[in-house]
N, C-alpha and C positions, 0 to 999 in steps of 0.2 A: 310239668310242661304247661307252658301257657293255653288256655284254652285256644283255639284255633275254628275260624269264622268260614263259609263258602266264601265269603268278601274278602279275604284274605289268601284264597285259592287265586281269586276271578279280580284283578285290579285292572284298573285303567291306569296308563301310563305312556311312557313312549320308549320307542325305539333304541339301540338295535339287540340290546339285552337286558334280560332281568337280573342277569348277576353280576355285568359289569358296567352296566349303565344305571337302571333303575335304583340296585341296592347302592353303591356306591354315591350316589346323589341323596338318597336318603341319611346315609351315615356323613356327610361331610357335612350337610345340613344340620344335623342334631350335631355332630361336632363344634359345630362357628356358634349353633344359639347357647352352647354351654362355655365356649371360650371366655368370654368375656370382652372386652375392648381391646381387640387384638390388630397389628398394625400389618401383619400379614399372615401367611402360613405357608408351611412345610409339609408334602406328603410326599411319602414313598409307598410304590403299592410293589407286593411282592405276590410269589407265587404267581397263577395262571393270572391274576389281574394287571400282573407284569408283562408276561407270554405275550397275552393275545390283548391286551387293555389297547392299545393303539387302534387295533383293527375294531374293537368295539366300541373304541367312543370315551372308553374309561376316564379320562385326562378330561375330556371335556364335560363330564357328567358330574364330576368334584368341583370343577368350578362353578358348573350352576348351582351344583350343592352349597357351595361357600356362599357365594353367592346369595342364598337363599330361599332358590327354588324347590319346587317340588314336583317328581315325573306326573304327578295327577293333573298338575295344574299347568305348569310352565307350558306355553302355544310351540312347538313344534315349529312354526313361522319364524318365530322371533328368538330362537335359538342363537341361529349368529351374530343377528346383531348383539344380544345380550353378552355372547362370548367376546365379540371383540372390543366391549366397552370393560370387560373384566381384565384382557389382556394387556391394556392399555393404562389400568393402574398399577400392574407391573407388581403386584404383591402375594404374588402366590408362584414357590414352585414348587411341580411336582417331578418327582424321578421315579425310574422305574429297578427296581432290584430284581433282576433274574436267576439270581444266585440262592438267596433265603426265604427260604416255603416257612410263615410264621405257625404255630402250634396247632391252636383250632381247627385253620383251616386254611385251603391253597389261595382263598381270594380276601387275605388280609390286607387292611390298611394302616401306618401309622401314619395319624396327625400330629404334628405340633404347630401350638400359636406360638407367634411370636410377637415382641414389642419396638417400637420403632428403633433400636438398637441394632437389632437378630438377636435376641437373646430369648430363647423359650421359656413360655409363661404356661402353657398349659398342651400337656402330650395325653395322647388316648392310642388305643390299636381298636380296631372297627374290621368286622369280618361280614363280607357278602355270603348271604345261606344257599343263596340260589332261592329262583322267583322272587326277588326283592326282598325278602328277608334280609333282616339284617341282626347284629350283639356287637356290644361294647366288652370287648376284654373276653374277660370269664363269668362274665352276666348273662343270664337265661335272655333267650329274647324276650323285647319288647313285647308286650302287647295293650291293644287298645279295649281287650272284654276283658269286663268285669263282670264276674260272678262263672259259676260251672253249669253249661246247658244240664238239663233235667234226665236226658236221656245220652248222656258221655258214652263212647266207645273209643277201643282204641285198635281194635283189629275187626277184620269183616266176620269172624267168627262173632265177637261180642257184640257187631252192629246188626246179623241177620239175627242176635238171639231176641235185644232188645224190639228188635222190631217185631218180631212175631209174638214176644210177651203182650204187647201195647198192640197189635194186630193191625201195626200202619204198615205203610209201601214205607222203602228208606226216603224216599223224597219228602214222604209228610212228618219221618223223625226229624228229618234234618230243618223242615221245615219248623218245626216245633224248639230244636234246640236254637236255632236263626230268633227266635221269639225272645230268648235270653235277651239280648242286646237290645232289641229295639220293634216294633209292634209288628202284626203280623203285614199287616196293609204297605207299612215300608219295604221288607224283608221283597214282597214279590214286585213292589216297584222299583226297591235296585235291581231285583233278576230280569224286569224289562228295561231296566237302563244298559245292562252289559248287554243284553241282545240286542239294542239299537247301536249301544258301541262297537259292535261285533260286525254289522252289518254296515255299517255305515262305510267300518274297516278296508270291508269286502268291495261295496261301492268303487271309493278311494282309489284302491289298486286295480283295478278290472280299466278304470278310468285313467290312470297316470301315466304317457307313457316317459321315456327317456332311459338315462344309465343311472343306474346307483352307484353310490358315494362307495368311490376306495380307489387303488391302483388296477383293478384287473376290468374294471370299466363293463359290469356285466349289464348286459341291456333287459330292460323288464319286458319280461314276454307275456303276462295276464292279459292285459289288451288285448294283444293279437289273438289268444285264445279265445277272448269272450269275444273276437269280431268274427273270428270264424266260425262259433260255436251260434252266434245269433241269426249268421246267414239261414240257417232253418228254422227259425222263428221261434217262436217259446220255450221254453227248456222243454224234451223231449225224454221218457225212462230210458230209452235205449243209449242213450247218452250220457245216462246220470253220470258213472266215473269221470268221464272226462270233462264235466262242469263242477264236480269236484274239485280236480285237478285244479282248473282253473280258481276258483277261490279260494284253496287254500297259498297256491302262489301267490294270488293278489295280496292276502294278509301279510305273507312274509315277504314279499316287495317292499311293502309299505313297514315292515318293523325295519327291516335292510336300509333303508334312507331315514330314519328316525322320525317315521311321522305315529302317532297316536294306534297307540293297538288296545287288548286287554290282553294282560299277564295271564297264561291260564293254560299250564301251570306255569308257564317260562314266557319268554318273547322268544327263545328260539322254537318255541314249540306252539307258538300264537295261533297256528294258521286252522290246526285239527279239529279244534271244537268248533269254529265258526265255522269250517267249511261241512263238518258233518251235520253239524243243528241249520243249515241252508239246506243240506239235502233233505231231513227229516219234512221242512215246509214244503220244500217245492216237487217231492216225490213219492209226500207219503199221504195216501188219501184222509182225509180227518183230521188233519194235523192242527192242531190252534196253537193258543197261548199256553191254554196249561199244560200242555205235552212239553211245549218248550219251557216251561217253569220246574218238571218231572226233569229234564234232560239235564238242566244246570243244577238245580242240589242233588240231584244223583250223583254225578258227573263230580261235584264239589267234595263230597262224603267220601269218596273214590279216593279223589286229589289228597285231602286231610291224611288217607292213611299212608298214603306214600310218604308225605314230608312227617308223620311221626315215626312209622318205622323202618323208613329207607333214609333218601334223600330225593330232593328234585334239583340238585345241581349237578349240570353236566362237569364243571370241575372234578365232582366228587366220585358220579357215579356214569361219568360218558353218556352218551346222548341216549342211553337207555332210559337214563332220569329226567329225560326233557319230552324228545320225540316219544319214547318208550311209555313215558306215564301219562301224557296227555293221549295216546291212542286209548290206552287203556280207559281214561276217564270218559273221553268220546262213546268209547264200545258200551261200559255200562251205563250214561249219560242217554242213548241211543234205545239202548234193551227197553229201560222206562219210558221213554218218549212214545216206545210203541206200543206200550201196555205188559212188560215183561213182569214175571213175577222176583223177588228180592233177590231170590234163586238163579234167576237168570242173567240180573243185573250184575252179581257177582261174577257169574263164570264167564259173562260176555267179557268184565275186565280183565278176568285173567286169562283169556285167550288174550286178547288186544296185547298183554305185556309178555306173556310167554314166548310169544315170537319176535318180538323186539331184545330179549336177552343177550347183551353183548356188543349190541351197538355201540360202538366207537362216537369221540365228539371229536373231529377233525380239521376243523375248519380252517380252508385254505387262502393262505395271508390273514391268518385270524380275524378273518369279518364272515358275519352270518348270513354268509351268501350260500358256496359251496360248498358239502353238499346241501346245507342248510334248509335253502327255500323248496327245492323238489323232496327233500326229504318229507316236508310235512304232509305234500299231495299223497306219497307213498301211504303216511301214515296215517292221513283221511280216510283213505279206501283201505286199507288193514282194517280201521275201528268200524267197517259199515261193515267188512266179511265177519268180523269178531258178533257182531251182535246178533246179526242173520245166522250166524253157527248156531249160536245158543237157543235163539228165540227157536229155533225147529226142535231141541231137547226139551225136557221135562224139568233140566236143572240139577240133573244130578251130572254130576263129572268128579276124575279121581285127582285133579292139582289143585287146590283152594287155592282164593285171593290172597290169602295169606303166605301160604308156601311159597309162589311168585315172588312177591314180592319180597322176602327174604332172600329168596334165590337172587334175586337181582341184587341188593345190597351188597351180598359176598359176592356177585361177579363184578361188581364197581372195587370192590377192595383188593380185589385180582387184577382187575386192570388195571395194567401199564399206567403212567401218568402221562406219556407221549401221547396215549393215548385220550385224554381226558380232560379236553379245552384247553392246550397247550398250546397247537400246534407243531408240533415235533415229532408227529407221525404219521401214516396211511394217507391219506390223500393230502393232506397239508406239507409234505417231503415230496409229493412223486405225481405233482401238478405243478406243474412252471405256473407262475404268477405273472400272467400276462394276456 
């Protein structure tokens, strides 16, 4: 497996998904720069990017990809117009197959180019992994590191060993293996770039108000939260959960109408880490930069082991792989931020995930609204009790991070597919859409 970066947990992109907007734009993109001089294109996306690809944007996220943009870059602004100058050269369709789930996996796509004929010059199949992840075919994913960090793990068993041999905290291994790619001085100026992106996120939505983009015309309630919530003036402890609450709504308001979030580990799961690493500033005495630098490679180290021995797509593994692993990364992201020892950072994740086991991904009229946006508030305050659990312990507990999260993998491979970014079950059936 491809080595795997915190930068690769934690991306900047946009909205309103990372499996069916972000990856999807990223593989139609590498699909058009390897076509060749192609006169149009043909995609059909099958499986869940079928389902629910409408309600999330899917269709309009391959054209920007065609196109040849990218979720890091492309302005959020200037989406539409970009779309309707693409629709208007009339050379790309896409369909949706709800019938055929392709091999790999449920969020497959086949491209073909074509020539000014219709006659196919160049076909690919492109699989979204969940969190923007993306593979061509039966090709290992992508990746952009070169070379193996110094100090590789691949389970939290093997990352508390390494750490205690070399006698760092997991933040300053990961810090260390972050050094592979590119120097240390960069490494902690991206982890203050995603914390400005994070916050700015938070900003954004707390500010925006109106209805987000779909048929069921849900109105954004962050605002109102942060106007009543400021009526007592400064944020206040006795109030922390509930200005929790409120930012992590604002993030997933803001990934809900496609404006600029950071993937981490999903965009349906966007809202957790930003709204937890806000509580850590504004309610934890002492708090600086470097707690908040402990939070995100902690946090990140976390994230890496889910996507090596789980998944983090809600297709694959229901919203236990979104909501479920971002508390989790929050809870031990958090434990470090407060000075926890590696022991604690651990058990705080697997509390954070042990109670999310089984969560359903059900999203109603397949957009990441319902229960989507309050799910992440739920999940905020899960990963602040997860870590206040632990942090009162010594650090011993009888479930590993590891067991968790195996345990979570086979309950994704249990679960129904209706249930599992479908929409074709539990609250996506027995919610009228209106």
């Amino acid at each position: 497996m491809a080595a795997i970066s915190v930068f690769d947990i934690f991306k900047i992109g946009i909205g309103p998904s990372s499996s069916h907007t972000v990856g999807p734009m990223k593989a139609a993109r590498a699909f058009a720069a390897g076509a060749g001089d192609a006169a149009g294109f043909h995609v059909t996306l099958h499986g869940s990017l079928a389902w629910t690809g409408k309600g999330h944007g899917t269709d309009r996220a391959i054209l920007l990809g065609l196109d040849g943009h990218e979720p890091e870059t492309v302005d959020p602004d200037e989406v539409e117009a970009i779309l309707a100058r693409v629709r208007a050269r009339g050379h790309i369709e896409i369909d949706f197959d709800y019938e055929r789930v392709l091999e790999r996996h449920t969020n497959g796509m086949r491209f073909r180019a074509l020539d000014a004929g219709g006659a196919a010059i160049h076909e690919e199949e492109w699989f979204s992994l969940g969190g923007g992840f993306v593979a061509r075919g039966n090709e290992a994913e992508p990746s952009a590191r070169e070379g193996e960090p110094p100090l590789a793990f691949t389970t939290s068993e093997s990352l508390l060993e390494r750490a205690a041999g070399e006698k760092l905290s997991i933040a300053q291994l990961v810090l260390r293996n972050e050094a592979t790619w590119q120097s240390e001085e960069e490494v902690l100026a991206g982890l203050d770039r995603l914390r400005d992106a994070m916050d700015s996120c938070i900003e954004r939505g707390l500010r925006t108000e109106g209805v987000l983009p779909g048929r069921m015309q849900v109105t954004r309630r962050a605002p109102k939260l942060y106007e009543s919530l400021s009526r007592g003036g400064a944020p206040q402890a006795l109030q922390s959960m509930e200005w929790v609450n409120a930012w992590a709504i604002a993030v997933n308001e803001e990934n809900a109408a496609g404006g600029r979030v950071v993937t981490s580990p999903t965009n349906g799961a966007a809202g957790i880490i930003p709204a937890v690493l806000k509580y850590y500033l504004q309610f934890v005495p002492g708090a600086d930069r470097n707690g908040v630098r402990r939070y995100l490679l902690s946090a990140g180290a976390i994230g890496i082991l889910y996507k090596i021995n789980a998944s983090i797509s809600g297709a694959e593994m229901g919203c236990q792989g979104e909501v479920g692993v971002a508390c989790s990364m929050a809870a031990g992201g958090l434990a470090a931020a407060l000075g926890g020892s590696n022991h604690h950072v651990e058990e705080a994740a697997e509390i954070g995930m042990e109670h999310n086991l089984g969560l359903t991904c059900d999203p109603v009229g397949g957009l990441v609204q319902i229960p989507c946006i309050e799910r992440n508030a739920m999940g905020a305050v899960k990963a602040i009790n997860a870590a206040k659990l632990a942090m009162h312990g010594d650090g011993t507990h009888k479930v590993s991070l590891d067991q968790v999260i195996e345990t979570m993998r086979q309950t994704g491979l249990d679960m129904k597919s209706t249930y599992k970014e479908t929409s074709q079950g539990g609250l996506a059936v027995n919610v009228p859409e209106c």
